[in-house]
C-alpha positions, 0 to 999 in steps of 0.5 A: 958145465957143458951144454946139452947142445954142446954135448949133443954137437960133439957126441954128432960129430964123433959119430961122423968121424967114426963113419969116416963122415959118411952121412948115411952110416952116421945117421943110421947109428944115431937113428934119424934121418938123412935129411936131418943129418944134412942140417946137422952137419951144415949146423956143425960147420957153421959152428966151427967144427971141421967138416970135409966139404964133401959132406956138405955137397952130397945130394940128400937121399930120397924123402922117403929114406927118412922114417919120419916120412908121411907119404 
């Protein structure tokens, strides 16, 4: 029986294959921020997925970008 953050971790890191592991494209089709997709991605990493290292060293976007923002 998969785990619901197993699950989740795959269903992420297809997304991020399917946008060629563009952060922005991956976390708009997903619907959150780019902040949290940065997290995600050096979470996956951690984990053992494979994870280009340009992805991890882009700088993230603005705050304001993230639709969680308050400011």
């Amino acid at each position: 029986m998969l785990k619901l953050r197993t699950l989740v971790d795959q269903i992420i890191f297809e997304r991020l294959k399917h946008f060629n592991f563009n952060r922005t494209h991956t976390a708009k089709s997903l619907g959150i921020c780019l902040r949290t997709m940065r997290g995600l991605a050096h979470r996956l990493k951690n984990e053992g997925y494979e994870i280009p290292a340009t992805v991890l060293g882009h700088p993230v976007k603005c705050i304001k970008d993230c639709k969680d923002f308050q400011g």
